[in-house]
C-alpha positions in Angstrom: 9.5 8.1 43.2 7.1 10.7 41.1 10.0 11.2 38.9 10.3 7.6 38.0 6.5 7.6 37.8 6.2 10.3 35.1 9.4 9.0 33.6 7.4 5.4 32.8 4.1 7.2 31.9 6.0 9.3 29.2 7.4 5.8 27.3 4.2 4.7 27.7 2.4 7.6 26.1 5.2 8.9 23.7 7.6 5.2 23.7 4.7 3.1 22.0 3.7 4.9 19.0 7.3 5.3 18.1 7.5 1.6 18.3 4.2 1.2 16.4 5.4 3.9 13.3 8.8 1.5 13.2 7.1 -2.1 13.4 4.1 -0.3 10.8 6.5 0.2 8.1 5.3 -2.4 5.7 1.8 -2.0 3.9 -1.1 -1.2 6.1 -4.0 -3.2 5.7 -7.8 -3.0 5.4 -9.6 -5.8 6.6 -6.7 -8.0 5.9 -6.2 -6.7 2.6 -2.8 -4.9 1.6 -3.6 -0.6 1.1 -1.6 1.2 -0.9 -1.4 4.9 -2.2 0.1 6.5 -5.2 4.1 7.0 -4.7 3.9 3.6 -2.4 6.1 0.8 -3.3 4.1 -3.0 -3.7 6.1 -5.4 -2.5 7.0 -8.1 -5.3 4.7 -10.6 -3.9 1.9 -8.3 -5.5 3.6 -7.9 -8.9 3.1 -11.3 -10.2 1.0 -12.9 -13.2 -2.0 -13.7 -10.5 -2.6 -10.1 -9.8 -2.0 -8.9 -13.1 -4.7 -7.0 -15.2 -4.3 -8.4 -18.7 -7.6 -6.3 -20.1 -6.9 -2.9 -19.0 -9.5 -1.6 -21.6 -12.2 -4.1 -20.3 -11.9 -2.5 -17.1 -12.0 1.1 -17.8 -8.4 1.5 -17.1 -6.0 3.3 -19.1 -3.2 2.5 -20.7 -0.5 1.7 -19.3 3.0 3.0 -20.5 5.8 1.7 -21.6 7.3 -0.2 -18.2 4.1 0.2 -16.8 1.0 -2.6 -15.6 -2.0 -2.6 -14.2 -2.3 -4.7 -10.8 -5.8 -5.5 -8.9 -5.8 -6.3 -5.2 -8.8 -6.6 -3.0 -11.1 -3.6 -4.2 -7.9 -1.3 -6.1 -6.5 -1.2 -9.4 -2.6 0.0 -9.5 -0.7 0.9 -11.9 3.3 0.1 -11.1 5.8 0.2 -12.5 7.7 -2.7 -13.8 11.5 -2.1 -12.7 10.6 -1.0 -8.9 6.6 -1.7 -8.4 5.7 2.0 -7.5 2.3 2.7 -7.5 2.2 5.4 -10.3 -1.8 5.5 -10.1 -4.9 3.8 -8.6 -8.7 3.4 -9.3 -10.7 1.6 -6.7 -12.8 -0.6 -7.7 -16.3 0.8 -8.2 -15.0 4.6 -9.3 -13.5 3.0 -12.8 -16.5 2.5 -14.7 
């Protein structure tokens, strides 16, 4: 009986993170708001005209390269890149100007 009791306390304590990591795989998110760091791959949903930074200069950003554009979500600025939306830098919001 102890062995089946330590056997259930060790999935509970080592089992659930493991299950946590694998279901945590998409982007975490601050207060309901996608987070993302550089090397991170935004999903296409993020990638469209809505979110897109047309005035890079007007917002302190640099610019962006060739296959390159500037995204802003929630308090970040990325810059991803076009073919596979890799986050190839990041400002937040109030450290750009």
């Amino acid at each position: 009986m102890k062995l089946v009791l330590t056997a259930g306390l060790a999935l509970l304590l080592f089992g659930s993170p493991a299950v946590y990591a694998q279901d945590n795989h998409h982007e975490n998110e601050v207060r309901g708001i996608p987070h993302w760091e550089k090397g991170d791959r935004v999903s296409d949903e993020y990638r469209k005209d809505q979110y897109a930074v047309g005035d890079w200069k007007g917002n302190h950003l640099r610019r962006p390269a060739r296959g390159e554009h500037w995204i802003h979500v929630g308090d970040r600025f990325m810059l991803v890149r076009d073919r596979n939306g890799v986050v190839v830098d990041l400002r937040m919001g109030e450290e750009h100007h």
